[in-house]
C-alpha positions in Angstrom: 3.4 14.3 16.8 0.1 14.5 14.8 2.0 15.3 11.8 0.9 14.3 8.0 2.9 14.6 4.5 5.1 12.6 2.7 8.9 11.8 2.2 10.4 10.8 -1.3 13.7 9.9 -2.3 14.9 12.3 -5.1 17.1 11.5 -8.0 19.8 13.4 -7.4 20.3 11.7 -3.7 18.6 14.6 -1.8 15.4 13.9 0.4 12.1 15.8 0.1 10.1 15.9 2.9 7.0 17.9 2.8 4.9 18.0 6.9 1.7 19.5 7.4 0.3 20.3 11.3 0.9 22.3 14.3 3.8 24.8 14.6 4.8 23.5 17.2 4.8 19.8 16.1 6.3 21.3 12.9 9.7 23.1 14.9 9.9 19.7 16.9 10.2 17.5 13.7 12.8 20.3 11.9 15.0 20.1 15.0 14.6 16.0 15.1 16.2 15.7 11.7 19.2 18.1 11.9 21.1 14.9 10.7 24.5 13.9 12.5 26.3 11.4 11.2 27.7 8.5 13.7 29.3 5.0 12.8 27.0 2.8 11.6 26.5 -0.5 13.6 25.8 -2.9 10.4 22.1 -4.1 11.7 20.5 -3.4 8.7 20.4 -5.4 4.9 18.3 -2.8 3.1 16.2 1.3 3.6 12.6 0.5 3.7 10.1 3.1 4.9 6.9 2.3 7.8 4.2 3.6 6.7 1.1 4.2 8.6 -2.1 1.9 8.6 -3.9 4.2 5.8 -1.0 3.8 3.4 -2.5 0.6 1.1 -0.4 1.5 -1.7 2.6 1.3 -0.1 2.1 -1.8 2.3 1.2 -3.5 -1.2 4.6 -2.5 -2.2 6.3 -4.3 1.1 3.9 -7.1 0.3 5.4 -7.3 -3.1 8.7 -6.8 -2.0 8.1 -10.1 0.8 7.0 -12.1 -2.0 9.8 -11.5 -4.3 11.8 -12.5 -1.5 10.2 -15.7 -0.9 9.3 -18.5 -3.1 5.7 -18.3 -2.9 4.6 -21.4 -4.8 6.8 -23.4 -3.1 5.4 -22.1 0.0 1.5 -23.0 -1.0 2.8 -25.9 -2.2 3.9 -27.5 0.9 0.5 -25.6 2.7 -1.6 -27.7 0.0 0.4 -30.6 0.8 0.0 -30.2 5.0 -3.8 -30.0 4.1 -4.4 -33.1 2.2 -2.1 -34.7 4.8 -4.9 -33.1 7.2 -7.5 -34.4 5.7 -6.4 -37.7 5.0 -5.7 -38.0 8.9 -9.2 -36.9 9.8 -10.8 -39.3 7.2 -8.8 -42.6 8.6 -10.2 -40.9 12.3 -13.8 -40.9 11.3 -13.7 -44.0 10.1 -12.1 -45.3 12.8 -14.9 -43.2 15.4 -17.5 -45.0 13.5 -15.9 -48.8 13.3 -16.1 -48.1 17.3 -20.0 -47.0 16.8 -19.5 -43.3 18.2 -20.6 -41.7 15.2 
């Protein structure tokens, strides 16, 4: 649609939603969120907003959110670990390229 603005969550429960662009794009978003309300199917865990590739403040915020979700040192921790293992395989290899005299 072309459209810019914003959308915030107010504190009495009600939605703000303030759209800048053309008219027409304008009329097409008003008529898109005449809200109905159907059954729900139970595919989501949480409300979390996309936001568009120019919006750094809040992907830090899903970042943050991930992170909180996830056990982040544990996570390096076994990286760390799969490295040294790495390395140690790739030293036991070079030594064994050069006992064979191709390096």
């Amino acid at each position: 649609m072309g459209l810019v603005g914003m959308v915030q969550n107010r504190p009495d429960g009600r939605v703000l939603l303030i759209a800048e662009g053309e008219k027409a794009d304008l009329e097409m978003l008003a008529e898109a969120i005449r809200i109905e309300f159907s059954p729900g199917l139970g595919g989501f865990s949480n409300f979390r907003k996309i936001s568009g590739p120019d919006e750094i403040g809040e992907r830090l915020d899903d970042g943050i959110e991930i992170l909180k979700q996830n056990d982040l040192k544990t996570y390096m921790d076994m990286r760390f670990e799969r490295i040294e293992i790495d390395l140690t395989e790739l030293k036991e290899l070079k030594t064994a390229l050069k006992e064979k005299g191709f390096i």
